[in-house]
C-alpha positions as CSV (number, residue, x, y, z in Angstrom):
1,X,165.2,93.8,93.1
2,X,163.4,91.8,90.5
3,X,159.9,90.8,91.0
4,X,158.9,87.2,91.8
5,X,155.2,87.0,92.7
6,X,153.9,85.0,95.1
7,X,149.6,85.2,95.8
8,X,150.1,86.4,99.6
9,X,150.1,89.8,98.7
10,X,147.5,90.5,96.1
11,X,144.8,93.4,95.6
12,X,141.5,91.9,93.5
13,X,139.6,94.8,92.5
14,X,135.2,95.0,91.7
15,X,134.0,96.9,89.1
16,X,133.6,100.0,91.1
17,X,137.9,99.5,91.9
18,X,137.8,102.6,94.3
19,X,136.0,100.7,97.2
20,X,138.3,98.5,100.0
21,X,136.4,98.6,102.5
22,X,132.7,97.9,100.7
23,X,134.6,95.2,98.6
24,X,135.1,92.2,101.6
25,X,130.8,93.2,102.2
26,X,129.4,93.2,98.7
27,X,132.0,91.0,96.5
28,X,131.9,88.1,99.7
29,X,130.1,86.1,97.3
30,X,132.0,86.3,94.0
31,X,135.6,85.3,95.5
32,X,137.5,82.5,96.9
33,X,137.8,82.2,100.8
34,X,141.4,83.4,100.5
35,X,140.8,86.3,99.0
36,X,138.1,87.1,101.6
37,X,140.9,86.0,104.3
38,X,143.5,88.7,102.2
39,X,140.7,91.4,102.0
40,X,140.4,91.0,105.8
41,X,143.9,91.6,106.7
42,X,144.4,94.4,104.0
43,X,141.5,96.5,105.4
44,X,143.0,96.0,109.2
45,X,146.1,97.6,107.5
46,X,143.6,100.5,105.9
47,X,141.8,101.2,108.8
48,X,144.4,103.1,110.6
49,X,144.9,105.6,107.9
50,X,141.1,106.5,108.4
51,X,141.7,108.3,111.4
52,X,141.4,111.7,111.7
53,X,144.3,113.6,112.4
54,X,144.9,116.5,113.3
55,X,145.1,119.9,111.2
56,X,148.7,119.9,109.3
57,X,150.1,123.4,110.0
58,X,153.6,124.9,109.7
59,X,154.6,122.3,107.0
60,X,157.5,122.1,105.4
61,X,157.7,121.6,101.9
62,X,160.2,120.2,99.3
63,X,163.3,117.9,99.5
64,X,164.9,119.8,97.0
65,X,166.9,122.6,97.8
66,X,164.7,126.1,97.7
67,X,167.9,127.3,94.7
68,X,166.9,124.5,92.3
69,X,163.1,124.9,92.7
70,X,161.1,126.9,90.0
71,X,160.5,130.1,90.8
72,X,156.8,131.8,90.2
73,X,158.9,133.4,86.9
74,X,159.2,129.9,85.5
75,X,157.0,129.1,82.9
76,X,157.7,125.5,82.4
77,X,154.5,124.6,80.2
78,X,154.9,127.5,78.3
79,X,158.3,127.0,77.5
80,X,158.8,125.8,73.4
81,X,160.9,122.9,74.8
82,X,160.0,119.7,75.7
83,X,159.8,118.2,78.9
84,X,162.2,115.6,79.0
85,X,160.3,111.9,80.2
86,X,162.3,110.3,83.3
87,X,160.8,107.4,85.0
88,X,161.6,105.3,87.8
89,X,160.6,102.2,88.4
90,X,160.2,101.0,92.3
91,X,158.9,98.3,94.6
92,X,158.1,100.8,97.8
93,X,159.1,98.4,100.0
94,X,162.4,97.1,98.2
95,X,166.1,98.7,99.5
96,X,167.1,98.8,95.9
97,X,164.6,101.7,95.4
98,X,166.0,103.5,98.4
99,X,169.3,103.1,96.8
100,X,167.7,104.5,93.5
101,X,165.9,107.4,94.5
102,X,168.4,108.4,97.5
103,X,171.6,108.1,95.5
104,X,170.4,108.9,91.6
105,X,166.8,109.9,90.9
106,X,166.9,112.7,94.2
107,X,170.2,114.5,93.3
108,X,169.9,114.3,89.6
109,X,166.2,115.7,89.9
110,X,168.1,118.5,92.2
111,X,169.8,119.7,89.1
112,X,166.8,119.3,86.3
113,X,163.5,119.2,87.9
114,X,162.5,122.6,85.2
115,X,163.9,120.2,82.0
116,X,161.8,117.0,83.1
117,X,158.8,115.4,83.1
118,X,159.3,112.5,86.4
119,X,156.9,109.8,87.1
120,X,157.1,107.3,89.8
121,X,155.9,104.1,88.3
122,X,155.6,100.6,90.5
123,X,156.0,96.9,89.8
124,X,154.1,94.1,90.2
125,X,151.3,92.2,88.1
126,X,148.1,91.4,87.5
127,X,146.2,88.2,87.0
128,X,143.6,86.4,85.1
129,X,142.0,87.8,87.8
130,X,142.3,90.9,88.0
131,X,144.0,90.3,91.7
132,X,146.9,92.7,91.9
133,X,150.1,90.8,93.4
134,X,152.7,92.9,95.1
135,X,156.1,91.1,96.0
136,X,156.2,92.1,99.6
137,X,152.5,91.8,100.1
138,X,149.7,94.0,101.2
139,X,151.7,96.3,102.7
140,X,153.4,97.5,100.0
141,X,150.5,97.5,97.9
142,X,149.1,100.0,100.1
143,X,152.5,101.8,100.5
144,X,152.6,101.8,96.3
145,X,149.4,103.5,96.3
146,X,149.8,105.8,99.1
147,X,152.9,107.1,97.1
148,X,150.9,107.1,93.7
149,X,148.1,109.1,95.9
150,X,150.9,111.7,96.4
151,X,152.1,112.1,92.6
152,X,148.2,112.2,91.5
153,X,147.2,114.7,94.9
154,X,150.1,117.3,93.8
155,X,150.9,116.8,89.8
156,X,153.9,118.5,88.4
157,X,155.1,119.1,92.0
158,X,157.6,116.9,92.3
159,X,159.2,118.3,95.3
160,X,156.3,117.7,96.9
161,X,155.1,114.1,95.8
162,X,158.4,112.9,95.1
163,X,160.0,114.3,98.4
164,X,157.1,112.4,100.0
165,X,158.0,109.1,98.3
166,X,161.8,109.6,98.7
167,X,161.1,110.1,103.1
168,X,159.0,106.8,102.9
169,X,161.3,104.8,100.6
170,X,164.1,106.0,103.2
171,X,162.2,103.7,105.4
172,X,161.1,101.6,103.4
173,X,160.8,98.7,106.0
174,X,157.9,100.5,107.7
175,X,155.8,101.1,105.1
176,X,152.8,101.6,105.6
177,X,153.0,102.3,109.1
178,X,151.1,105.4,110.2
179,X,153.6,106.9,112.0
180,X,156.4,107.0,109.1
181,X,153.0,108.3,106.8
182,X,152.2,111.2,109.0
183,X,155.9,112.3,109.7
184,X,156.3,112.7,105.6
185,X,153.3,114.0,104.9
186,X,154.0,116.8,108.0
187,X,157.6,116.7,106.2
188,X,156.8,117.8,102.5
189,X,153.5,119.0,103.0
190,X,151.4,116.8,101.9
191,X,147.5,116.4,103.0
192,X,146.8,113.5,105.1
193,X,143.5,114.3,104.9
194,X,143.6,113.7,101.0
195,X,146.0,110.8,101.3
196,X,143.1,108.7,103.0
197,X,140.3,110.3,100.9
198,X,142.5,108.6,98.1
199,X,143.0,105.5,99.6
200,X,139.4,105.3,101.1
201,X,136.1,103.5,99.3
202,X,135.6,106.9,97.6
203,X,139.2,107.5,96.3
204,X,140.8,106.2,92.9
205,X,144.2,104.7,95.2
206,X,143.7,101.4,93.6
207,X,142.9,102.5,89.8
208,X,146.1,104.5,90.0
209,X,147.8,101.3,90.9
210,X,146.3,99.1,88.8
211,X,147.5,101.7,86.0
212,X,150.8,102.1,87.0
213,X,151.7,98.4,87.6
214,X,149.9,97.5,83.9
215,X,152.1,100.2,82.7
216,X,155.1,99.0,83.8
217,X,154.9,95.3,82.6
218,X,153.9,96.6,79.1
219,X,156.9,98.8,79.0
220,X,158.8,95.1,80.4
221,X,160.1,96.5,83.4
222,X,160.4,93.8,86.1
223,X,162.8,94.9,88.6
224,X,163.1,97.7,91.3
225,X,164.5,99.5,90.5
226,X,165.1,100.8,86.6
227,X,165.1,104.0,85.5
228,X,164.2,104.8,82.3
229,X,164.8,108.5,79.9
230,X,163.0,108.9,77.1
231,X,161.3,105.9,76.9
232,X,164.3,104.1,76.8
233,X,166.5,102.0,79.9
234,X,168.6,104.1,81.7
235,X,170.0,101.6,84.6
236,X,168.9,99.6,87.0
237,X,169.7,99.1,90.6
238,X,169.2,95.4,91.8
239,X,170.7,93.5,94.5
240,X,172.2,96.3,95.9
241,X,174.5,96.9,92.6
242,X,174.0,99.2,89.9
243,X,173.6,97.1,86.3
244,X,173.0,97.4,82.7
245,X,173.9,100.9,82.5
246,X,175.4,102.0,79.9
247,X,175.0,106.0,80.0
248,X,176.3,105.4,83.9
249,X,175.3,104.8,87.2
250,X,176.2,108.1,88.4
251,X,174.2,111.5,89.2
252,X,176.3,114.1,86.5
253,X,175.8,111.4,83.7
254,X,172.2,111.0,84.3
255,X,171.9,115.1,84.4
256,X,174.0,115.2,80.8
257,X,171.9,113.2,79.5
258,X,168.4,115.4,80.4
259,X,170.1,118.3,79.6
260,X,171.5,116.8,76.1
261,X,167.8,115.8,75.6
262,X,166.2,119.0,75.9
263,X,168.5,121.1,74.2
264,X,167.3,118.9,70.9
């Protein structure tokens, strides 16, 4: 789905980015009435995820199958290979990226999650200033950093953050609701105690988003969603179709390709 911005859903961040609730009190002054009016509906969106739940025990964890995970032998950062870089690109609230992750990104990580090095990048921009603009709106800025708040929570565990993302996107329609939230967290095993620490005014939710959406346009990625190898454009699934791909839209291509990369 490519990204056409429209200003109802934006994120402006203050200097001190990590605070969303302190922001509508101590920046009231500094911004426009709409943004105060956006700030307003984007922290009775926050809110819920500041209550506290209860202790998550017997959690599940992964979405990839327990025969493809690395095993305690594997010692991936000591290994003289390379990592091989494999990016997708997403809107969390667009069905192309459940498409993506679901039909590509999931099964192919399945078979190389030991040769790769994944990151779950999202689009949208930022203007003169500094207001963060998100294609669905506010809710899918906060979904795009509650799923970026996985990723940075649990690093190099992607059957953990990416399982997370993948239940979410599966649902994408819902996001941010808590319900869908605390079922995936319970899911993959992922702390909703840390999730809202990392969305909260004492988290770093929005610097990871203002990263990863900065990051995207410079690499000129612009729709959801585009996977990228290497560095370079892998394909892209838009409008429910699979385009521009020349290595091929399917799962045993994409895991040639990984396993062509790090054998160099």
């Amino acid at each position: 789905m490519e990204e056409k911005l429209s200003e109802t859903g934006s994120i402006r961040p203050t200097a001190n980015t990590k605070a969303f609730a302190r922001q509508e009190v101590n920046m009231a002054n500094r911004r426009p009435s709409r943004s105060r009016r956006f700030l307003i509906v984007l922290l009775s969106i926050v809110l819920p995820f500041y209550v506290i739940f209860r202790l998550l025990s017997n959690r599940r964890h992964g979405v990839l199958p327990p025969a493809v995970r690395p095993s305690p032998s594997s010692d991936i950062l000591g290994s003289n290979r390379s990592l091989v870089p494999l990016e997708a690109h997403i809107m969390s609230k667009c069905p192309d990226a459940r498409d993506c992750l679901r039909d590509l990104v999931v099964p192919a990580m399945e078979q190389v999650v030991d040769k790769v090095n994944f990151t779950l990048s999202f689009i949208g921009s930022v203007d003169t200033n500094d207001s963060i603009h998100c294609k669905h709106g506010p809710p899918e800025c906060l979904g795009n950093m509650v799923e970026l708040c996985a990723f940075d929570l649990y690093p190099n565990q992607p059957v953990i953050s990416l399982g997370f993302s993948n239940c979410l996107t599966a649902s994408y329609s819902k996001i941010p609701s808590r319900e869908l939230v605390e079922s995936c967290a319970l899911e993959h095993g992922v702390s909703f105690e840390k999730l809202n620490g990392c969305i909260s005014e004492e988290g770093k939710g929005l610097d990871l988003l203002m990263h990863s959406v900065e990051h995207s346009s410079a690499v000129g990625v612009t729709r959801s969603c585009t996977v990228r190898i290497d560095g370079k454009m892998w394909c892209i699934r838009d409008g429910g179709q699979w385009k521009d791909c020349k290595g091929g839209s399917d799962v045993e291509s994409l895991v040639k390709e990984v396993e062509s990369l790090y054998g160099e």
